[in-house]
C-alpha positions as CSV (number, residue, x, y, z in Angstrom):
1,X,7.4,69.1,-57.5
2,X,11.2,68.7,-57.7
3,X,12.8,69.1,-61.5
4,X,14.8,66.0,-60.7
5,X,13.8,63.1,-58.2
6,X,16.3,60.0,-57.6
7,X,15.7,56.5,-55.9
8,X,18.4,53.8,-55.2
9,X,16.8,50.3,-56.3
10,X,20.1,48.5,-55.7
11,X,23.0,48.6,-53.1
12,X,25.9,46.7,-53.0
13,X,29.6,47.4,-51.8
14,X,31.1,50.2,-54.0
15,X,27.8,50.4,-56.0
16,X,24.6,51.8,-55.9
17,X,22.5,51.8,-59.1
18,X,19.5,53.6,-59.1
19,X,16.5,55.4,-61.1
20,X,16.4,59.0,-62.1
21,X,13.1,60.7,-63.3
22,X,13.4,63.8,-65.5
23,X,10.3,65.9,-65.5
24,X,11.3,68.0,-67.9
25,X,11.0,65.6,-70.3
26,X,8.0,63.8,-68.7
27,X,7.9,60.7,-67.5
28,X,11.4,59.5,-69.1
29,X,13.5,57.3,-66.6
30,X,16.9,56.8,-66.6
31,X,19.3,53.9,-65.0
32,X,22.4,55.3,-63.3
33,X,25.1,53.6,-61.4
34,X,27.4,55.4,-58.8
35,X,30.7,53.7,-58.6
36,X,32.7,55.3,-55.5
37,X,36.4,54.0,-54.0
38,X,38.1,55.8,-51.3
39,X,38.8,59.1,-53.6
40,X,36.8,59.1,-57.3
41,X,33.2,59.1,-57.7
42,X,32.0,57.9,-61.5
43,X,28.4,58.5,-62.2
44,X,27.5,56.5,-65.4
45,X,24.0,56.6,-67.5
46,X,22.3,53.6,-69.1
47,X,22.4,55.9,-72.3
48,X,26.2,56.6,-71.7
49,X,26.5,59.9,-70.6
50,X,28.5,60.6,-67.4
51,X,31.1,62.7,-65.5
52,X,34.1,62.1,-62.4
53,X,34.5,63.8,-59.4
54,X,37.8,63.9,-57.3
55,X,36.3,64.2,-53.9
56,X,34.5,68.0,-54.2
57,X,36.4,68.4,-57.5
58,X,34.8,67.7,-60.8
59,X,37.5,66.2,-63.6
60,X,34.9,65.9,-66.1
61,X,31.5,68.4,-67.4
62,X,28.3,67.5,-65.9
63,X,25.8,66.1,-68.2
64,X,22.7,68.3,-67.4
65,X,20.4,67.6,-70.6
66,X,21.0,64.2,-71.4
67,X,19.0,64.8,-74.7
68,X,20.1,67.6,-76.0
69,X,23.6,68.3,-74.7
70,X,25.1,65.5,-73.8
71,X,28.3,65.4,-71.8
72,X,30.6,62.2,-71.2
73,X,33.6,59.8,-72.2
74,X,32.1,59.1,-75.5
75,X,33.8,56.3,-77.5
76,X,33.4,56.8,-81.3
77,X,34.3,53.8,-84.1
78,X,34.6,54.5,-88.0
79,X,34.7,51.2,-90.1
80,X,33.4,51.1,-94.2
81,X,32.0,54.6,-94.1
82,X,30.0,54.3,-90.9
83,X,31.1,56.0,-88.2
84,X,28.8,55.5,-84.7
85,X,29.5,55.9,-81.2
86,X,29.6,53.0,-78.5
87,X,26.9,54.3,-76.3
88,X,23.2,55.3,-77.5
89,X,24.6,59.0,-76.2
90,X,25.5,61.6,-77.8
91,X,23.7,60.7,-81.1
92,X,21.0,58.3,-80.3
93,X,20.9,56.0,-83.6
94,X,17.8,54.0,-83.9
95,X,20.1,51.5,-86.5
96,X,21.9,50.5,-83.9
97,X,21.3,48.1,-81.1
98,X,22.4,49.2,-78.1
99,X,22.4,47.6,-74.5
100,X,23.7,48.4,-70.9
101,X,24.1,46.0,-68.3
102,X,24.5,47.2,-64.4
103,X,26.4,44.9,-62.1
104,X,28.2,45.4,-58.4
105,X,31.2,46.9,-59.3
106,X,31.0,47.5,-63.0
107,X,28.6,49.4,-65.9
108,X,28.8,47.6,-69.3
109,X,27.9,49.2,-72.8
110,X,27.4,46.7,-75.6
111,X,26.6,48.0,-79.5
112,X,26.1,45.7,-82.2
113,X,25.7,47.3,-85.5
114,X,25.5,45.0,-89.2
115,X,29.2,43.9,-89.0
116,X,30.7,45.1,-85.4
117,X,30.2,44.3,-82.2
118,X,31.6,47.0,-79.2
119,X,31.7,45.9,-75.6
120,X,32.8,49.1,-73.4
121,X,33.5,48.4,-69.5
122,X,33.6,50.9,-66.9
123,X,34.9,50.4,-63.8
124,X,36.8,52.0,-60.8
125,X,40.4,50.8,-59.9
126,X,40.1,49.4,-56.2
127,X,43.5,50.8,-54.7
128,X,44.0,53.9,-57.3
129,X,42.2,57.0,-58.3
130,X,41.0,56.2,-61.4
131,X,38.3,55.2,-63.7
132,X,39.1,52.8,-66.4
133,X,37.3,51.8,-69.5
134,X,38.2,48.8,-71.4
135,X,37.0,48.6,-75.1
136,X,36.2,44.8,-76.7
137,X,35.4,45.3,-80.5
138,X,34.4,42.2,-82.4
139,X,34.1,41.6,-86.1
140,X,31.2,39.5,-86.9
141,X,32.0,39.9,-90.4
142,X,33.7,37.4,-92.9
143,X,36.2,40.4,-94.3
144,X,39.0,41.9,-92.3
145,X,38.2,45.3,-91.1
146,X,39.9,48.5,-90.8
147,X,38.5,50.4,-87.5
148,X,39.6,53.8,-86.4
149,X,38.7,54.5,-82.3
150,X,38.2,58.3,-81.2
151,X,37.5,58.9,-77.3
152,X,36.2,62.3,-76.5
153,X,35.4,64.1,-73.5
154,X,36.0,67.5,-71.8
155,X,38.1,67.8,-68.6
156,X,37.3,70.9,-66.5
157,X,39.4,70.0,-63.4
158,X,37.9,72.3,-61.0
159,X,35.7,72.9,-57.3
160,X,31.9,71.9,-57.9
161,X,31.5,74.9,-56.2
162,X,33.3,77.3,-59.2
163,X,32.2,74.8,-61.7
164,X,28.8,75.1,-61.0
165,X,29.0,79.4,-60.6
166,X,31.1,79.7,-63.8
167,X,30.3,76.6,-65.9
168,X,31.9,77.6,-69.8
169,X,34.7,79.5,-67.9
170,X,36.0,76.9,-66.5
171,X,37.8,75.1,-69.4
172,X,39.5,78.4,-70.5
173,X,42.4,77.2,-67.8
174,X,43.0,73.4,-69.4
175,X,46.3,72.5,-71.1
176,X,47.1,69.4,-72.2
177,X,50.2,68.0,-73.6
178,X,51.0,64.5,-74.9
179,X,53.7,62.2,-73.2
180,X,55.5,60.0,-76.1
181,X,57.6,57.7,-73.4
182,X,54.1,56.6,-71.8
183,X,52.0,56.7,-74.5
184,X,49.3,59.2,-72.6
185,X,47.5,62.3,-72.6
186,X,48.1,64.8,-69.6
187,X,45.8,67.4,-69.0
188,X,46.0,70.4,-65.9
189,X,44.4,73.8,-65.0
190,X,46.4,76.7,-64.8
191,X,46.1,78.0,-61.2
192,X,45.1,80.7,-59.2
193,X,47.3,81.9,-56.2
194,X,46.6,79.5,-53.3
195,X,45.2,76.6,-55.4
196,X,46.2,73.5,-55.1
197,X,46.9,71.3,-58.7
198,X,44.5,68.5,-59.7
């Protein structure tokens, strides 16, 4: 039998959400959507692990043990002493209530703790290369809250095929500097001769 089997239970334009079974860790299924435009492929988890690929190029590491290594765009909160990420992934609280919701075009992550609520949607731009991920936190407290927000993944930039061959070598290459006028993060590979930049 096949490590990994896959079946698409849903199709709709842009979308296809499906089922994954992992035999190496029995008969555990997850939910997946695969949101596609016309260049960038986002593969998303119900437990909110994920990566992107630029047509043959991945921008982000594969997650290829959900349980015990996660990979993603992980979305961390610390309020009062708690500090807990957004999706059940990578630490898998069993204090916290955590939900996904698939629809056609859009995967949503909602995390209700004691006092906070976090809604995080991800979703692919229809005319532009990118993914975007916008983050609703609610108080459902009666205090005013103080809430500080840490997003973390790990770019790799590179051909599936290298990435796959060479996969901790790969983010030796990344530099990233900061951009103060537009208030973003910038990251590229140093090249090889004959590469093209990402």
């Amino acid at each position: 039998a096949k490590e990994n089997s896959y079946k698409i239970i849903e199709k709709s334009p842009g979308v296809k959400i499906g089922v994954i079974s992992d035999l190496r860790f029995g008969s555990k299924y997850e939910q997946i959507a695969i949101l596609k435009n016309t260049d960038i492929t986002s593969i998303l988890t119900d437990n909110g692990c994920s990566y992107l690929m630029y047509g043959n190029k991945c921008l982000t590491r594969k997650p290829i043990d959900l349980i015990r290594k996660p990979q993603g765009i992980f979305l961390f909160l610390h309020c009062d002493d708690l500090s807990f990420s957004a999706t059940p992934a990578p630490f898998y609280n069993n204090d916290i209530n955590y939900q996904t919701k698939f629809s056609s075009h859009c995967v949503s992550y909602l995390c209700k703790n004691s006092f906070l609520q976090t809604t995080m949607l991800c979703y692919l731009d229809k005319t532009i290369a990118c993914e975007q991920r916008q983050i609703i936190v609610k108080n459902n407290s009666n205090n005013k809250k103080s809430i500080d927000a840490m997003i973390l993944l790990e770019p790799i930039l590179t051909e599936e095929s290298d990435y796959i061959a060479h996969p901790a070598f790969n983010k030796l290459f990344i530099t990233s500097k900061y951009d103060k006028e537009y208030n973003i993060l910038i990251f590229t590979k140093r090249l090889r001769e004959n590469q093209t930049p990402i």
